[in-house]
Backbone as a chain_set.jsonl record, in Angstrom:
{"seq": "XXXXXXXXXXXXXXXXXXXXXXXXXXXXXXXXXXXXXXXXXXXXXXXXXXXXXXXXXXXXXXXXXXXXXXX", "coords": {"N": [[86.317, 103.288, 63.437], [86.275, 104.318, 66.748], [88.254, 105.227, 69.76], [87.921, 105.204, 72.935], [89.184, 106.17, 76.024], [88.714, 104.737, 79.36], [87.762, 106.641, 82.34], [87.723, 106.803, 86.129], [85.494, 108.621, 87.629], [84.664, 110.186, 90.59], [82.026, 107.996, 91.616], [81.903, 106.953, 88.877], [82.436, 105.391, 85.774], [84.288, 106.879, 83.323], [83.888, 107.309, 79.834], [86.183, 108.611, 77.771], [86.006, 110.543, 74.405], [88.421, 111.151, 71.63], [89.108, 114.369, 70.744], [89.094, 115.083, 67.85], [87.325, 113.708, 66.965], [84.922, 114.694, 68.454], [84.861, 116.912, 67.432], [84.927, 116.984, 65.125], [82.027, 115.215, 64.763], [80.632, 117.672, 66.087], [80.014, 117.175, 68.523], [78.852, 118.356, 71.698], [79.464, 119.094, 75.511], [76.902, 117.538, 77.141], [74.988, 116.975, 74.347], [73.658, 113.533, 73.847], [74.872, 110.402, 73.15], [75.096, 107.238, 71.473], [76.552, 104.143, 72.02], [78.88, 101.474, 71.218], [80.083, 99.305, 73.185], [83.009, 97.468, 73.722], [85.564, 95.659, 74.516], [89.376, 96.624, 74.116], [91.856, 95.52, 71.497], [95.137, 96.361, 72.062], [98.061, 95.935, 70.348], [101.328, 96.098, 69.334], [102.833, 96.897, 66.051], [104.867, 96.224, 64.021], [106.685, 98.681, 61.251], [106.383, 97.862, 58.041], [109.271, 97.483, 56.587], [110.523, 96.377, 58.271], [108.985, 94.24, 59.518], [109.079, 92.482, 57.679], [112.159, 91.852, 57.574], [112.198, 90.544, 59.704], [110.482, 88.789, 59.497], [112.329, 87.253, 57.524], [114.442, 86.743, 59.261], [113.276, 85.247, 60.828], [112.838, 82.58, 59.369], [115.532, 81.946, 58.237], [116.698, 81.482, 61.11], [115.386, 80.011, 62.959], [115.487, 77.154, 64.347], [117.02, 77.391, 66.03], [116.019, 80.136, 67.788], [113.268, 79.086, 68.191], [114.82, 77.069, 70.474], [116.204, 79.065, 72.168], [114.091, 79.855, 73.576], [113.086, 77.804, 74.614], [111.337, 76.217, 73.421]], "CA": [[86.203, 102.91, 64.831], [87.216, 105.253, 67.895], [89.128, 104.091, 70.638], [88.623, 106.185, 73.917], [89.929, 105.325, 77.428], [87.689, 104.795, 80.58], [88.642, 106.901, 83.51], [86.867, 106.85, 87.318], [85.281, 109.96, 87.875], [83.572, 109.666, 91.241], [81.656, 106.512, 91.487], [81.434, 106.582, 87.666], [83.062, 105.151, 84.803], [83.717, 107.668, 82.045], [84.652, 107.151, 78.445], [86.504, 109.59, 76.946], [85.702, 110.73, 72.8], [88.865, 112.201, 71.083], [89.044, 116.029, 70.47], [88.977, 115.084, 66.63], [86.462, 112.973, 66.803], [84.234, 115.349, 69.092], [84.558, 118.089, 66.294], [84.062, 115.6, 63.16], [80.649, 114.868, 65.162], [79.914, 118.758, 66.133], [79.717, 117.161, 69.732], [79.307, 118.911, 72.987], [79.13, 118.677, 76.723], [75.496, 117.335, 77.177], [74.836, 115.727, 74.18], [73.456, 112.159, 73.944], [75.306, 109.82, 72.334], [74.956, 106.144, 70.677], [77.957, 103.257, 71.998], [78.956, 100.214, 70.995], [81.228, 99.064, 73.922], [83.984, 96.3, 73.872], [87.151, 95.861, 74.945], [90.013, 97.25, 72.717], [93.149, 95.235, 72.735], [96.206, 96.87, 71.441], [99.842, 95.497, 70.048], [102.28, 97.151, 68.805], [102.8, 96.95, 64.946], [106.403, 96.636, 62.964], [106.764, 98.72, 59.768], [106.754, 96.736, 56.885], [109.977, 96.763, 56.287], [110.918, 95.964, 59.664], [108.833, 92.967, 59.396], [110.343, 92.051, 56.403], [113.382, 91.647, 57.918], [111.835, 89.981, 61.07], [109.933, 87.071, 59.04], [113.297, 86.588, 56.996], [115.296, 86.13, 60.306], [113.26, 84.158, 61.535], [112.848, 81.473, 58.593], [117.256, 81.315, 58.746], [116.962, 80.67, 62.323], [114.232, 79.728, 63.526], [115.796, 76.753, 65.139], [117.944, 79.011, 67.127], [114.911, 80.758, 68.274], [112.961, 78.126, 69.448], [116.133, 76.416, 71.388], [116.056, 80.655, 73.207], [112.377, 80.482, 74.025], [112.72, 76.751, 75.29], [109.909, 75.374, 72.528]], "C": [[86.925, 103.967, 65.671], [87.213, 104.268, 68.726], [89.094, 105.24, 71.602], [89.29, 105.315, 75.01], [88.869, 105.571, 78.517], [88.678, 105.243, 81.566], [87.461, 106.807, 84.774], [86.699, 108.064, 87.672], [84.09, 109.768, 89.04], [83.494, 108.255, 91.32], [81.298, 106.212, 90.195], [82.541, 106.068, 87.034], [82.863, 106.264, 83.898], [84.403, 107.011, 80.937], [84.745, 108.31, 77.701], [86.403, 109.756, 75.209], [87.015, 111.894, 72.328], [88.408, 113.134, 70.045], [88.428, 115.792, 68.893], [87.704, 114.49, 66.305], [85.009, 113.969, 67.105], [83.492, 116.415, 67.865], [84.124, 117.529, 65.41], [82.481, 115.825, 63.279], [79.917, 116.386, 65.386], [79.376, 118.685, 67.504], [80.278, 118.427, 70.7], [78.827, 118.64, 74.122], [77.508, 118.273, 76.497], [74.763, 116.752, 76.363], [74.815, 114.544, 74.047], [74.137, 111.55, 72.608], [74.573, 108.268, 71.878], [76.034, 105.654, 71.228], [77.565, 102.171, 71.633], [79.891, 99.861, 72.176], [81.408, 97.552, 73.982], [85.016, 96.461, 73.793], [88.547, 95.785, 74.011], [91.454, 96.447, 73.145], [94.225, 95.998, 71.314], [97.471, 96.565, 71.0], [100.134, 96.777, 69.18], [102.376, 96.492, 67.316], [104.551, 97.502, 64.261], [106.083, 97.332, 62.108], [106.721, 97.885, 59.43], [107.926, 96.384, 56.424], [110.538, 95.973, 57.239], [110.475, 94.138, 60.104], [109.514, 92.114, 58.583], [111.14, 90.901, 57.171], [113.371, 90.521, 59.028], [111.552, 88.544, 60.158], [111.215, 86.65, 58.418], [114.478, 85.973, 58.126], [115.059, 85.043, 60.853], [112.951, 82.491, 60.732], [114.385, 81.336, 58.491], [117.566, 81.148, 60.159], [116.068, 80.493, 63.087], [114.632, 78.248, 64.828], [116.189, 77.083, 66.159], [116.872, 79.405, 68.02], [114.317, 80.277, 69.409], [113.692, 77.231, 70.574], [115.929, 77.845, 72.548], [115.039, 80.325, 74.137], [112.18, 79.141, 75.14], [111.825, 75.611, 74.597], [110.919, 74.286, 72.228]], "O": [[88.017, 104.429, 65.34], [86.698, 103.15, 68.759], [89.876, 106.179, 71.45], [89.766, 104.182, 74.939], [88.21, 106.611, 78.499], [89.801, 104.795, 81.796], [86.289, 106.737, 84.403], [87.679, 108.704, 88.054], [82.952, 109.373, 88.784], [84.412, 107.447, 91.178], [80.462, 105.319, 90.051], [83.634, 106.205, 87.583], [81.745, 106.689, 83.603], [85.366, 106.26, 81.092], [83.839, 108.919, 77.133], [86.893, 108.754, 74.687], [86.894, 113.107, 72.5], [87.735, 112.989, 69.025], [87.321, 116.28, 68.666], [87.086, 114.869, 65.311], [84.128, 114.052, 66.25], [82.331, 116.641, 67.523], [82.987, 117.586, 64.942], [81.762, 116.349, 62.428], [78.76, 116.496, 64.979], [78.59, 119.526, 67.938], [81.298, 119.116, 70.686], [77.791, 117.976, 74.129], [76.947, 118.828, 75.551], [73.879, 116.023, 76.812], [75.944, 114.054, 74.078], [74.048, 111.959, 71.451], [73.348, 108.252, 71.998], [76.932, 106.495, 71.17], [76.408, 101.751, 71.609], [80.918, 100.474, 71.887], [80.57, 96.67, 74.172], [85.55, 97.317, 73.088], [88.684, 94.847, 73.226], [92.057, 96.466, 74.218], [94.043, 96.081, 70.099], [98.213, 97.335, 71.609], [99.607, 97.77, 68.678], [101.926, 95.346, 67.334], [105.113, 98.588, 64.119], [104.974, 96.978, 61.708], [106.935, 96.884, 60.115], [108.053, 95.285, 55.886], [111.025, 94.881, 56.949], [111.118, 93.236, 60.641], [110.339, 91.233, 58.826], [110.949, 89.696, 57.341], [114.306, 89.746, 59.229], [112.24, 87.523, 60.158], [111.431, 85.475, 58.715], [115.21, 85.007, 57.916], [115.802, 84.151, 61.261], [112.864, 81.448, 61.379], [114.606, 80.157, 58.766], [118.667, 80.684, 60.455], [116.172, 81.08, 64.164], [114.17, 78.281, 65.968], [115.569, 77.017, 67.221], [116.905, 78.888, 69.137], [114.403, 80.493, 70.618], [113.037, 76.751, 71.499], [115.526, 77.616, 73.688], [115.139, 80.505, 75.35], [111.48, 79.187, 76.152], [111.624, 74.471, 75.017], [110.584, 73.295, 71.579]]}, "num_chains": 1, "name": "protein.A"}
């Protein structure tokens, strides 16, 4: 899957194709492409160990937690 970004160029929408991607394909200005378009959502992602550490915190206090948050 690629992931570009839409910018306003003019009265247009563009969607940008990274550089790597461009070359992979052998694309250039002018030719026609093929999309699939839908909207990309993004989070952020712990390491693994990082999670780790995260799911074990939060099964020894989890009470705690939810008391913080208000739940």
């Amino acid at each position: 899957m690629v992931v570009g970004r839409i910018r306003k160029v003019g009265n247009s929408l563009v969607v940008t194709v990274p550089r790597e991607e461009a070359d992979a394909l052998e694309l250039h200005e002018g030719d026609l492409v093929t999309m699939e378009i839908c909207k990309a959502e993004v989070r952020p992602m712990l390491r693994p160990d990082l999670r780790k550490l995260a799911e074990e915190s939060w099964e020894r206090n989890q009470d705690g937690y939810r008391y913080l948050t208000g739940r």
